[in-house]
N, C-alpha and C positions, 0 to 999 in steps of 0.2 A: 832149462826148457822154458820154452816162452809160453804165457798164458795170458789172460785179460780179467780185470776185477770190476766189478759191477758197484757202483756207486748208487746206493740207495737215497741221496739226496738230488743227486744232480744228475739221475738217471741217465748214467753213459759211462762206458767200460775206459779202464785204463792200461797202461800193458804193467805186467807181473811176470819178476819172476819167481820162478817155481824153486825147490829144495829139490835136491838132485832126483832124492826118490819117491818124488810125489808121484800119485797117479790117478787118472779115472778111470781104469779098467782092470783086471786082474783075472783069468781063468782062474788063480790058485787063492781061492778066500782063505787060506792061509797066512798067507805070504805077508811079509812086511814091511809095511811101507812107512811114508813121513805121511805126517798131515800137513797139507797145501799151505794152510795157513801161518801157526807156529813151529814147524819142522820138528813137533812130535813125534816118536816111532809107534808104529799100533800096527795090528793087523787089519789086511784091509776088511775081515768082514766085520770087522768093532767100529767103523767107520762111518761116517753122513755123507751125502752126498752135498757139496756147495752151492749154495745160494748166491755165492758171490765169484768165488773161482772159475772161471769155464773155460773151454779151449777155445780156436775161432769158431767152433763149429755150435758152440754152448754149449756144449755139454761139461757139467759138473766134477770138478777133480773132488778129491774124497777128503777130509776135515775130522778130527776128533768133535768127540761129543761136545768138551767146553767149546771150542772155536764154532759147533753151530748153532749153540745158543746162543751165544755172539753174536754174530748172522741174526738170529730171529729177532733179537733187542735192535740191532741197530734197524735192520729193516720194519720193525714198528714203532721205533722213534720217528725216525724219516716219517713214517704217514701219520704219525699224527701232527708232524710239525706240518704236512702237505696240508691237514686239514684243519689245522688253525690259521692257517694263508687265505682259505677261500671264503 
């Protein structure tokens, strides 16, 4: 499945592809999916929402916990590299 990645440097999405059972929605918070990022298996209610993964529409496919801390370090690397630029 296609998806698009957000680049916290260079603010602009690139395309991605997804692991067969990634998701960003689930009726059954049971259910088990991959995480977007490292094709982890978890269920999806043990899951984050992504920072960086989104469909076209932006909405966020879901990510274990390490891959959104991830996310949170890279996206505040990027701003403080932005803020020692200016």
């Amino acid at each position: 499945m296609k998806a698009y990645k957000w680049d916290f440097k260079t603010k602009q999405y690139s395309d991605y592809t997804l692991p067969p059972q990634a998701s960003c929605y689930e009726a059954d918070m049971g259910r088990v999916i991959q995480c977007a990022s490292c094709d982890k298996f978890l269920k999806y209610d043990d899951g984050y929402t992504s920072r960086q993964i989104h469909t076209h529409l932006g909405f966020g496919y879901i990510v274990c916990e390490d891959c959104y801390k991830k996310e949170w370090q890279q996206a505040g690397a990027a701003s403080r590299e932005e803020d020692q630029r200016d």
